[in-house]
N, C-alpha and C positions, 0 to 999 in steps of 0.2 A: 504494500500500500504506500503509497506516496507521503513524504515527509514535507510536512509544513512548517517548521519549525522554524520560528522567530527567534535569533540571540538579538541580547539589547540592541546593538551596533544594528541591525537590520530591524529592529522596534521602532531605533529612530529615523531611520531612514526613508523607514515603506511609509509613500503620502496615503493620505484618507483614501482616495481615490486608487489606489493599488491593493490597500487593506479589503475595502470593501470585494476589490474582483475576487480577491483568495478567499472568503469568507461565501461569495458567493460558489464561488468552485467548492470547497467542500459542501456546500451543502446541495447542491447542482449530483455531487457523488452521494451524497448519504441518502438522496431523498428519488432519485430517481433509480433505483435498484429495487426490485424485490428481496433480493436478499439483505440481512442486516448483516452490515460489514464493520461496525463499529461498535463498542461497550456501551457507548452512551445512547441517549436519544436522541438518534440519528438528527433533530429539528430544533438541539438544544445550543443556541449563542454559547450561553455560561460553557458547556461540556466542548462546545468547539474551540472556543479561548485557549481553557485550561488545557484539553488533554491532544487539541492538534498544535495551535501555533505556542504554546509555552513548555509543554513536555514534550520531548525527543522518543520517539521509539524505544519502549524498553530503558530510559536514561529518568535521570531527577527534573526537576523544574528547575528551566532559565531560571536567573535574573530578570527582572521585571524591568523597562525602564518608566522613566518617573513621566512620563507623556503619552503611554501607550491607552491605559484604559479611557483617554479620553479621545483617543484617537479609534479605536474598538466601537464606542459608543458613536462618534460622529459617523462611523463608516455602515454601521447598524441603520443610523438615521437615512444615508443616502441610499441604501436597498430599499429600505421601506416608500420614501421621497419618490423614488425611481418608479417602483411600481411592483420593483423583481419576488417580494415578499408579503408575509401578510402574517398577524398573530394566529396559531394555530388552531382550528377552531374546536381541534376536540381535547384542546389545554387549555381553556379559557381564564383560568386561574393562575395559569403561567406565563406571563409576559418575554419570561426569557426561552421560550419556544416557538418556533413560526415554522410557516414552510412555504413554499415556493405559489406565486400567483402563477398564473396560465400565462401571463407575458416572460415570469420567470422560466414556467418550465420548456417554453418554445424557443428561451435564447439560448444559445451554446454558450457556453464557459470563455471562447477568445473571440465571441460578438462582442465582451464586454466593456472592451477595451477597443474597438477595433484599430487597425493599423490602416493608417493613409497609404495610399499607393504611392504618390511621389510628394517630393519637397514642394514641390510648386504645390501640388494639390493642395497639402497642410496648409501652408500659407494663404492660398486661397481662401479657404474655410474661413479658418481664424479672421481674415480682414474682410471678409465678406461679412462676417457676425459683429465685429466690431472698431473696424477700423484700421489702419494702417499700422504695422509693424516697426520700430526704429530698426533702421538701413542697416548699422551696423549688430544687432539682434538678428534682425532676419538673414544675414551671411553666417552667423555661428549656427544658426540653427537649420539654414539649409545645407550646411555641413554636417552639420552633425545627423541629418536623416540618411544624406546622400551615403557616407563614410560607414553606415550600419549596414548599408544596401550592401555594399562591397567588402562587409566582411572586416572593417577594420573599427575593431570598439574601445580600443586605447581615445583614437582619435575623438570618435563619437562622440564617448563621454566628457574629453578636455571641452569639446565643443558645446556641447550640452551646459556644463558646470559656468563655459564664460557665457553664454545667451544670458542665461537666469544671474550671471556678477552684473549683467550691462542692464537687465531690464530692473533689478533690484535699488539701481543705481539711479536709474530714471525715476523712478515713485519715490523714493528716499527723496529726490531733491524736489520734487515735486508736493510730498508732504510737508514740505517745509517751507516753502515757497505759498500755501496754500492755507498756512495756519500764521502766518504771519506774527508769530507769538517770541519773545525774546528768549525764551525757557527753551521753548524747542528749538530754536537758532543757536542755542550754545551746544545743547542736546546734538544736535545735528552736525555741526562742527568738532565733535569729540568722535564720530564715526571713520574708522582707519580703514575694516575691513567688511566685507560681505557681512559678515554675522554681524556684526553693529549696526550694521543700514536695515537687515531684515528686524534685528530689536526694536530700531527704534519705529519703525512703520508700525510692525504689532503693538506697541508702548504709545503711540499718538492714535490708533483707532479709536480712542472714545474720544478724543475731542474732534476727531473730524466726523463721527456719529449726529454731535452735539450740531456739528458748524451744517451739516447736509444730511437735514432730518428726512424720515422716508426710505436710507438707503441701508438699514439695519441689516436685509439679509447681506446685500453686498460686500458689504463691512464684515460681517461673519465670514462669508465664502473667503475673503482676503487672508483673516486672521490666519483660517487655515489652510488655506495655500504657504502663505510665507514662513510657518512655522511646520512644516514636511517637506514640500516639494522644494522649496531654498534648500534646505538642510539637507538633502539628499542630493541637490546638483554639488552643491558649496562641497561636500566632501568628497565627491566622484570625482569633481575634478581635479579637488588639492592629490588626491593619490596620484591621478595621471598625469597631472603637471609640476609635483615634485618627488621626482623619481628616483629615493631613495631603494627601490627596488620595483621589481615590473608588478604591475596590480592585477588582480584574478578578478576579474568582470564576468558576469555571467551575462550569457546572450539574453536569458528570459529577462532578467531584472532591468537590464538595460532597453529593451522592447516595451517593458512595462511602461518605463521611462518616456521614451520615447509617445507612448500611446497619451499620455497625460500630458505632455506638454500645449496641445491646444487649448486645454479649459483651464491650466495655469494663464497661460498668455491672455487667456479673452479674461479672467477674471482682473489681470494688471492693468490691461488697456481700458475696461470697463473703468475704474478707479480712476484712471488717469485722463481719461474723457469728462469724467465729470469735476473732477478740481481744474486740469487746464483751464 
């Protein structure tokens, strides 16, 4: 049987949007079989947590990291949101059991994510829904799709890791420029690297909440984009682009990647559409 197994380093890593597809595949496996292949109940969140992505086969329980069960829960919220699930209705007293709606159990497992066929497509997409891409974002990232195609995922990932340094860069100056506040201008000027400029965006969302009332899911969908998918390009690339030894990238992880970079992008440009 297939190992799901989350260590912390990959807790923090995997965005909501990755969490939720795994969460969906096993339960895509436990619930469309006749057979029971599993101890638990087969439709149980809690037993999928605990005994796929935080216990190893036969081994003890990971480490936990300190950002996961909130990212478990938001990734719960987006299957439900979606459509893909539903409370169980012959556990109606169990909340932490569900199983598959009729849209869930007609999608395949890697519908869920799907893969753009080319760069140009992606891009299309993405600006077709909300706008224009910065120039230099859109060459990292249609590298970075193009270099996956061909098989080379060192490159990929350095390219992936700078898209998301360049676009993280733009909203950081942009919320600052936006809030016009002398707190956040010193706040802002104390920001050296990527993880500083992604803090201080998630650390200014409730006053830009305050300044651009209405836009509360927005704001939500931002938090958690900048605080997963930043944190997972930000460290992909420092391995690939400082090469104190060559980095074991896995082709899926990196695909997953790649599959989520359009609803990170439309959620940055959305933001930045509306304070420009």
């Amino acid at each position: 049987m297939d190992n799901f197994t989350l260590e912390p380093e990959a807790q923090e890593k995997i965005s909501v949007e990755e969490l939720a597809e795994l969460i969906f595949r096993i339960l895509k496996r436990n619930l469309s079989t006749s057979k029971r292949i599993v101890s638990y109940y087969p439709g149980s969140l809690l037993s999928i947590k605990e005994f796929e992505l935080l216990t190893p086969p036969g081994g003890r329980r990971v480490k936990i990291h300190s950002d996961f069960e909130k990212k478990f829960a938001q990734a719960v919220n987006l299957l439900k949101e979606r459509g893909f699930i539903m409370q169980d209705h012959e556990q109606p007293q169990a909340p932490e059991n569900v199983e598959l709606t009729l849209k869930g159990e007609t999608l395949e497992s890697e519908q869920f994510l799907p893969t753009v066929e080319s760069s140009n497509k992606m891009i299309e997409l993405i600006e077709g829904s909300v706008g224009p891409i910065d120039e230099v974002a859109k060459v990292y990232l249609r590298e970075a799709h193009d270099t996956f195609k061909a098989g080379f995922l060192i490159s990929c990932s350095f390219c992936l890791g700078a898209m998301s340094e360049r676009c993280i860069g733009i909203l950081s100056h942009a919320v600052e420029a936006d809030l016009k506040d002398h707190v956040v201008s010193v706040q802002y000027s104390e920001c050296k690297w990527v993880k500083h400029h992604a803090e201080f965006i998630s650390d200014s969302i409730s006053k830009l909440k305050k300044k651009h009332p209405g836009n509360e899911e927005l704001f939500r969908d931002l938090d958690t984009k900048i605080n997963t998918l930043a944190a997972y390009y930000r460290l992909t690339r420092n391995e690939a682009g400082h090469p104190d030894f060559v980095p074991k990238i896995e082709r899926p992880e990196l695909e997953l990647a790649l599959k989520t970079v359009p609803r990170y992008l439309e959620t940055i440009l959305a933001v930045l559409k509306l304070l420009i």
